[in-house]
N, C-alpha and C positions, 0 to 999 in steps of 0.2 A: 058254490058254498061261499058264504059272504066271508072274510077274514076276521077270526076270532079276536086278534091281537088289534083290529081295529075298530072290534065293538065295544072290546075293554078300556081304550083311549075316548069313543064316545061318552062310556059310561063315566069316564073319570071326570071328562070336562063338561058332563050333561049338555052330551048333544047326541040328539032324537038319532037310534040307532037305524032308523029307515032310509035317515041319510046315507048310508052305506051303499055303495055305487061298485065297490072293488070287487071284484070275484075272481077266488082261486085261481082257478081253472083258465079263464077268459087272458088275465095279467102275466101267466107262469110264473106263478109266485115261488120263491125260493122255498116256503116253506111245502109247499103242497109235493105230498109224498106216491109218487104214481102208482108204485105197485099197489102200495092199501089202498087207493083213490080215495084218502085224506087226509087234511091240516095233517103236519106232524107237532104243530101245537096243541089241537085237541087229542091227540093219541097220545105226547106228553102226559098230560094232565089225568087220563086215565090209569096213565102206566104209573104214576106218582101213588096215587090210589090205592092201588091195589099194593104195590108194596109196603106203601102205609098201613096197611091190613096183614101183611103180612106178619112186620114185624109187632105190631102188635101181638100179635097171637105167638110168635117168640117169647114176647116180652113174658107173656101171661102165664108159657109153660117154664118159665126159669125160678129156681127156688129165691129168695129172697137172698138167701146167705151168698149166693155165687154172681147176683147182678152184679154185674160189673167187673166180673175174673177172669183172668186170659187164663 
């Protein structure tokens, strides 16, 4: 798996993502998570998501009068 976090830095500085030579697995990269056998920055980013979703749907069941009361 090629490193998310340095596709993101190509993308920033527009440079050709094919340049990409690093890989997870081959470097033992810090972030590479073994038991799932992936990034834990893209499993981050899913897990962001979903709670994102989550709370929306909180959001959505809370009456107007009470957002925001402990």
């Amino acid at each position: 798996m090629k490193c998310p976090l340095l596709a993101i830095a190509c993308a920033a500085s527009q440079l050709p993502i094919e340049k990409l030579t690093d890989d997870c697995l081959k470097e033992e990269c810090a972030w590479w998570h073994g038991r799932e056998a992936e990034c834990s920055i893209s499993s981050l980013a899913r897990d962001i998501k979903v709670i994102k979703s989550s709370l929306y749907a909180i959001e959505a069941k809370t009456p107007y009068g009470q957002k925001g009361a402990h």
